[in-house]
C-alpha positions as CSV (number, residue, x, y, z in Angstrom):
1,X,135.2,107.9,81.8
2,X,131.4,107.0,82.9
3,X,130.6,103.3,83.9
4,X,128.8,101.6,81.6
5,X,125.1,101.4,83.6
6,X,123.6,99.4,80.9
7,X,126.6,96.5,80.7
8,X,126.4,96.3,84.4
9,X,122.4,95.0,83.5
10,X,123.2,93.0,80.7
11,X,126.3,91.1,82.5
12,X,125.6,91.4,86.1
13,X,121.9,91.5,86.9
14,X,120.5,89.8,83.6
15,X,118.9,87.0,86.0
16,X,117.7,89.1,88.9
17,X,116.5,92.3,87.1
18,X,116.8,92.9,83.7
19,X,114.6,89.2,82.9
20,X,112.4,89.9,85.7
21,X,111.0,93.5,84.2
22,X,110.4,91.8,80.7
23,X,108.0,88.8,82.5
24,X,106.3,91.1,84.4
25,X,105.8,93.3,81.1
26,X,104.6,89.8,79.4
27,X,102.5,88.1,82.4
28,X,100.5,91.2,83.3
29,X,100.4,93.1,79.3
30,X,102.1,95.9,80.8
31,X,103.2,97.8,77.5
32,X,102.2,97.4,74.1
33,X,103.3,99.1,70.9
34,X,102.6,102.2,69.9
35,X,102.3,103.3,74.0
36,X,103.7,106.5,74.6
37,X,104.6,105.6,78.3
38,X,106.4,108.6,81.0
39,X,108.4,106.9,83.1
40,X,107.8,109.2,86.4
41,X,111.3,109.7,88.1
42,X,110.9,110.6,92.1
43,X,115.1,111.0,91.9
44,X,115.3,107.3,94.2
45,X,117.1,104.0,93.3
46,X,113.7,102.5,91.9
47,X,112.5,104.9,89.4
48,X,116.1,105.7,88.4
49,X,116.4,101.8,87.6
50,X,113.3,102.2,85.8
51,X,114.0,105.0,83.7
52,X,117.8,103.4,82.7
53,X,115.5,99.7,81.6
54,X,113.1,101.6,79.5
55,X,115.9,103.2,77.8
56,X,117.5,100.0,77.4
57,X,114.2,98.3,76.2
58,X,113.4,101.7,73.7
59,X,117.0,101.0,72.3
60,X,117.0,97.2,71.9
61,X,113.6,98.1,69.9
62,X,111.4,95.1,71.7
63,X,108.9,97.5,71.5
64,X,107.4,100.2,69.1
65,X,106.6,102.7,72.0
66,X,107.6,106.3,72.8
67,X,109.3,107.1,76.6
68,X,109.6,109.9,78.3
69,X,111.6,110.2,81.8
70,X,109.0,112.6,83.5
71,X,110.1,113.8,87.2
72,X,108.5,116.5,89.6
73,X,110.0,118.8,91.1
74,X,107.4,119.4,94.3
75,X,109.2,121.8,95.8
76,X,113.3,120.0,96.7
77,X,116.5,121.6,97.6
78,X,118.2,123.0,95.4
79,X,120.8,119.8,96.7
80,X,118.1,117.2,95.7
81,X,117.2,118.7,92.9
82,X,121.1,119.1,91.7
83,X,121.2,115.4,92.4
84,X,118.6,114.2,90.5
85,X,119.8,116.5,87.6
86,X,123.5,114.7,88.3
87,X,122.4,110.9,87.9
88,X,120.4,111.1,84.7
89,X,123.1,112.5,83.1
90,X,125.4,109.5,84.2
91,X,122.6,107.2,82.6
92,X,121.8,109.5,79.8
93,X,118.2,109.6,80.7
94,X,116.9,113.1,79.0
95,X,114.6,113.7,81.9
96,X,111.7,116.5,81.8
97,X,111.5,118.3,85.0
98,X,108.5,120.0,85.9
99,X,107.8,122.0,89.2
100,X,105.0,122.1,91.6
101,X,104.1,123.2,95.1
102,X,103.3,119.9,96.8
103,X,105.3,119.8,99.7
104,X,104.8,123.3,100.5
105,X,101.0,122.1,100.4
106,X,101.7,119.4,102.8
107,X,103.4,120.7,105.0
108,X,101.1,121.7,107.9
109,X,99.1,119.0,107.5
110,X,99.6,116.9,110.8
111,X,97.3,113.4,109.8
112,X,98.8,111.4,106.9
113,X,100.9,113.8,105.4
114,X,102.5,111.1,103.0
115,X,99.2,109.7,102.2
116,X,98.5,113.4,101.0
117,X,101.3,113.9,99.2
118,X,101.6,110.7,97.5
119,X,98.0,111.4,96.1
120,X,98.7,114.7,94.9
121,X,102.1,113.6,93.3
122,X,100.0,111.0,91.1
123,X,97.3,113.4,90.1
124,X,99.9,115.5,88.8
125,X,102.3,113.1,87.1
126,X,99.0,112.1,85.4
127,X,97.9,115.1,83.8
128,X,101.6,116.3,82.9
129,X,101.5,112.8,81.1
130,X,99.0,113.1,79.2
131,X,99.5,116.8,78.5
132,X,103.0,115.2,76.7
133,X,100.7,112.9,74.8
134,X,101.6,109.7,77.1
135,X,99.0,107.2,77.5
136,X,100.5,105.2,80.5
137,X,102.7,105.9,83.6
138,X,105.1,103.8,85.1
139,X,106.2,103.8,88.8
140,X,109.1,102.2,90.4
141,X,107.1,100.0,93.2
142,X,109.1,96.8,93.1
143,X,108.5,93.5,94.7
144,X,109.0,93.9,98.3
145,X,106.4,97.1,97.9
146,X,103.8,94.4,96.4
147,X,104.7,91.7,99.2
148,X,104.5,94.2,102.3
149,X,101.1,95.9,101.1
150,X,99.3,92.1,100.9
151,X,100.6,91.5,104.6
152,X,100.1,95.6,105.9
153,X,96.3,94.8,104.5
154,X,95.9,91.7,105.8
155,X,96.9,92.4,109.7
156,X,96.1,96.0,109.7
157,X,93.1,96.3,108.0
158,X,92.0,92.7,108.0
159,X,91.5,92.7,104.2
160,X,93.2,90.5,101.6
161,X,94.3,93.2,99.0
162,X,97.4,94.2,97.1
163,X,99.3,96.7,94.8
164,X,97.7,95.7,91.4
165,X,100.9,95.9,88.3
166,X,98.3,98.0,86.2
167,X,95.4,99.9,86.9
168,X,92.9,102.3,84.8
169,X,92.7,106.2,85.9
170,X,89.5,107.0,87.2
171,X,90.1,110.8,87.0
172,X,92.2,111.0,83.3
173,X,90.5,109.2,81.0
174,X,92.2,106.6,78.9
175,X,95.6,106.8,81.2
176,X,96.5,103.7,82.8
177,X,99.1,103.3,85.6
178,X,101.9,100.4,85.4
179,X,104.6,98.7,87.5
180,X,107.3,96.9,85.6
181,X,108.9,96.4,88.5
182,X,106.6,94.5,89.7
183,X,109.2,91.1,90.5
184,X,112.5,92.3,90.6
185,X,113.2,92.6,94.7
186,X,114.6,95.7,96.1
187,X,117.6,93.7,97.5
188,X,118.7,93.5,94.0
189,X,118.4,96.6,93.0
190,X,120.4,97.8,96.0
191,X,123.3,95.3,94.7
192,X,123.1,97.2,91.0
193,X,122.8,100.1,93.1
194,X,125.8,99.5,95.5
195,X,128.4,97.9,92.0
196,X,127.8,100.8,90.4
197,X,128.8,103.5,93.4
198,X,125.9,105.4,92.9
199,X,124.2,107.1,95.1
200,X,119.9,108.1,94.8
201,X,117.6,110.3,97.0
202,X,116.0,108.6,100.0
203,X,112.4,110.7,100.9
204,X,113.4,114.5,100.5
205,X,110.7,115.7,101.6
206,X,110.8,119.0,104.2
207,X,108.8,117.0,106.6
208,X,110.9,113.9,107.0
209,X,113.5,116.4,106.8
210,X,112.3,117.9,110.1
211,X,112.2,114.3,111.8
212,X,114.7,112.7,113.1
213,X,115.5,109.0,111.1
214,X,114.3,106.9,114.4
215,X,111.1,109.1,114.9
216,X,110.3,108.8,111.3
217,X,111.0,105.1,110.9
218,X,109.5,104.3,114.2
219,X,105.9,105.7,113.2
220,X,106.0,103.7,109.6
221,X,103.7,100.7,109.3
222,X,105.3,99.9,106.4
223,X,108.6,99.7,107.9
224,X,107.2,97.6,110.4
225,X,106.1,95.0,108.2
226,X,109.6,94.8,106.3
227,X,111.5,93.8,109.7
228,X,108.4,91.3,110.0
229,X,109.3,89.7,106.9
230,X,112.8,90.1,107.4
231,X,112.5,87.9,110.6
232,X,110.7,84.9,109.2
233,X,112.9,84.3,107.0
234,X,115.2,82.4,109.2
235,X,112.3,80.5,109.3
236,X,110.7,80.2,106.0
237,X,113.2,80.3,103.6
238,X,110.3,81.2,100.6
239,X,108.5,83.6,102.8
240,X,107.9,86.3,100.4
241,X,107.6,83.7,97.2
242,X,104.7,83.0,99.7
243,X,103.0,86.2,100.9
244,X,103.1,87.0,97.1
245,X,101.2,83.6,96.0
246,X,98.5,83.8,98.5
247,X,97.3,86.4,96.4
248,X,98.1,85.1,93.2
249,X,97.1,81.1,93.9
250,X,93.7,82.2,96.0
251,X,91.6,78.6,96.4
252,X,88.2,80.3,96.3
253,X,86.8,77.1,97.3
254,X,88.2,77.8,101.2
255,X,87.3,81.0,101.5
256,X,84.0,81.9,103.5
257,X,83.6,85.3,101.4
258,X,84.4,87.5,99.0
259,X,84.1,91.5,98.6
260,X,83.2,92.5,95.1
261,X,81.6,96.5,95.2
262,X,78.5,96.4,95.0
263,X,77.9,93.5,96.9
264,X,79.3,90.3,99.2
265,X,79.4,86.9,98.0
266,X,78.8,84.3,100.5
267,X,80.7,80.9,99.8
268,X,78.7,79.3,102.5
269,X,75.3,79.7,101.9
């Protein structure tokens, strides 16, 4: 008999996910009614999450919107694929599979191949969602994404910058991207993950594939910056409460500029 994915939410991670995804919804007017919103499924923890607390939020009728569970195939094993296939039937997530050719696109390319792909994946996702009618796509980036992109632009590009919960499409007009994730922490959503015995895809992609864990870890900025944060929190018990309100509680009055396209503003002159 299949576990009851759903309960698990409601009685077990009420507090630490489920109420999280409807403030962020709320604070940053992530859906409306009458969206028609594709919830893009990469076949990870993250999106999967996603896709199961649309469901629930499509059946508890909170809002008037339309879902679909959109995932891309760019080109897995027939393994990956399988898997994918396996866990939205265990949360009853009727997902639509299309196929592309990404990773067979990327794969010679020796600068930035994730960079690449991750582009190309979006471009697509966008016009097979709007093809379907969708006005909105949501990703699975989740609070410790948001957290390690402020301090990965502060240190190593020296800019203060983060991953916005919504943006606009510049390319597909009228499409806008959202994160409902946006404050539930990836810690917890390795605990639903974990209670539940279920088991997600980690990158599948052939070049990762091709690369040992320790190589591929070792050459990840991103990675970097999690054991960063990792290690002060011995320290600083609120630590990433804090890297997430220096972008969010931003004193303009002790900053000595600003970058706003197309020009600088100056606070000391």
């Amino acid at each position: 008999m299949d576990k009851n994915y759903e309960l698990s939410i409601s009685n077990d991670f009420e507090k630490s996910i489920w109420q999280p995804f409807l403030k962020a919804i709320e604070d940053y007017d992530l859906v409306r009614d009458k969206d028609n919103i594709a919830v893009c499924i990469s076949g990870g923890k993250d999106s999967m999450l996603l896709a199961l607390l649309f469901k629930m939020l499509k059946g508890r009728r909170l809002y008037d919107i339309g879902v679909t569970y959109l995932c891309m195939d760019p080109g897995y094993t027939a393994k990956n694929r399988a898997m994918i296939e396996q866990n939205a039937a265990k949360l009853a997530i009727p997902v639509d599979i299309f196929e592309s050719s990404i990773f067979e696109s990327v794969f010679e390319i020796e600068k930035s191949p994730c960079y690449l792909c991750a582009r190309m994946r979006r471009g697509h996702l966008y016009k097979n969602a709007q093809d379907r009618g969708c006005n909105k796509i949501a990703l699975g980036h989740h609070f410790d994404d948001v957290i390690e992109t402020i301090l990965m632009s502060s240190l190593m590009s020296g800019q203060t910058r983060t991953m916005m919960p919504r943006l606009m499409s510049e390319n597909f007009e009228g499409m806008q991207l959202i994160r409902p994730l946006y404050l539930v922490a990836e810690r917890d959503i390795i605990s639903w993950r974990d209670k539940n015995e279920l088991e997600f895809l980690a990158c599948a992609c052939k070049f990762t594939e091709q690369t040992s864990s320790k190589e591929h870890e070792s050459d990840s900025k991103r990675l970097v910056i999690k054991r960063l944060i990792e290690s002060l929190e011995g320290d600083i018990p609120n630590v990433r409460e804090n890297i997430f309100n220096s972008v969010t509680d931003i004193d303009v009055s002790h900053l000595i500029s600003t970058k706003n396209a197309p020009k600088n503003h100056n606070f000391l002159k």
